[in-house]
C-alpha positions in Angstrom: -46.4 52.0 98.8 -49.5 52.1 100.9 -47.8 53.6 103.7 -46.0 56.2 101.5 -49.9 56.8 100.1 -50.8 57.4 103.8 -48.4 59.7 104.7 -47.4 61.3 101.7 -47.2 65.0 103.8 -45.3 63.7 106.2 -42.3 62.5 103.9 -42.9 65.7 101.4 -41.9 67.5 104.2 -38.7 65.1 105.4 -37.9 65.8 101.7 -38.2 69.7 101.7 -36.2 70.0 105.1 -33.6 67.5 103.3 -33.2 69.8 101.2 -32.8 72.7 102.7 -30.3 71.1 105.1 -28.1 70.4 102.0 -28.6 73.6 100.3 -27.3 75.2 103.7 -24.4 72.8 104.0 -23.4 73.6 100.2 -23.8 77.3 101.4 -21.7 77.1 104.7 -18.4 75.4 103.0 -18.9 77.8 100.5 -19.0 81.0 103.0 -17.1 79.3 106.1 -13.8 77.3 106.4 -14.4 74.3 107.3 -14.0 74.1 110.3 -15.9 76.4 111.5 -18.7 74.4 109.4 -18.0 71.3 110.6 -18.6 73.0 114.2 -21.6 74.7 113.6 -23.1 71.5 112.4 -22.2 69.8 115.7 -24.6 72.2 117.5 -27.4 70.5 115.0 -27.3 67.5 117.0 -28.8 69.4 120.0 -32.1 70.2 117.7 -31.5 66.5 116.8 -31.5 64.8 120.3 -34.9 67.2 121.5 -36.9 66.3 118.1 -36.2 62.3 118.7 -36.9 63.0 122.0 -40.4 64.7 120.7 -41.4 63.0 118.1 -39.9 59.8 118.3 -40.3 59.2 121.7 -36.2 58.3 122.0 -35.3 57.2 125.8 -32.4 58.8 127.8 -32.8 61.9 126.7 -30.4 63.4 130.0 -27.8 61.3 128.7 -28.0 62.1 125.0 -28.6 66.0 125.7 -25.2 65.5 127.5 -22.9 63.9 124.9 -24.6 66.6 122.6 -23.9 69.8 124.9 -19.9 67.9 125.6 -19.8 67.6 121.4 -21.3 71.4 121.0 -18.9 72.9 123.7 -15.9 71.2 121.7 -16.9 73.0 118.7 -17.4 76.1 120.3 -13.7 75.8 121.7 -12.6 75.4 117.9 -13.7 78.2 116.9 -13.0 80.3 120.2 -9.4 79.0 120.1 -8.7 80.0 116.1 -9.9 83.7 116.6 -7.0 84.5 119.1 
């Protein structure tokens, strides 16, 4: 608990953006098909990879930026194939 007293903004704000991720999920499937949800989120994991990198200080960030832009371009082929 004393580190939760310490750093009670930071984790009020990891709440609020939980939140709002959800909300927006919630939203997509209910605007989207799914799969063209399921591949917008796989274009999050680009924000996902530079924030670690950022704030976190994660290593290999080439290598993870990578896998992410492979995973992002497959998305963007799903939905890129379905509109023909």
């Amino acid at each position: 608990m004393a580190v939760f007293r310490n750093h009670w903004p930071t984790y009020l704000r990891l709440a609020v953006a939980t939140g709002v991720m959800q909300l927006t999920s919630l939203l997509s499937f209910g605007k989207l098909q799914v799969g063209y949800s399921l591949a917008l989120f796989q274009l999050s994991t680009l924000i996902s990879v530079f924030l670690g990198h950022r704030y976190f200080q994660e290593g290999r960030i080439r290598k993870r930026l990578v896998g992410s832009a492979i995973m992002a371009a497959g998305a963007a082929m799903i939905v890129l194939q379905d509109r023909r």
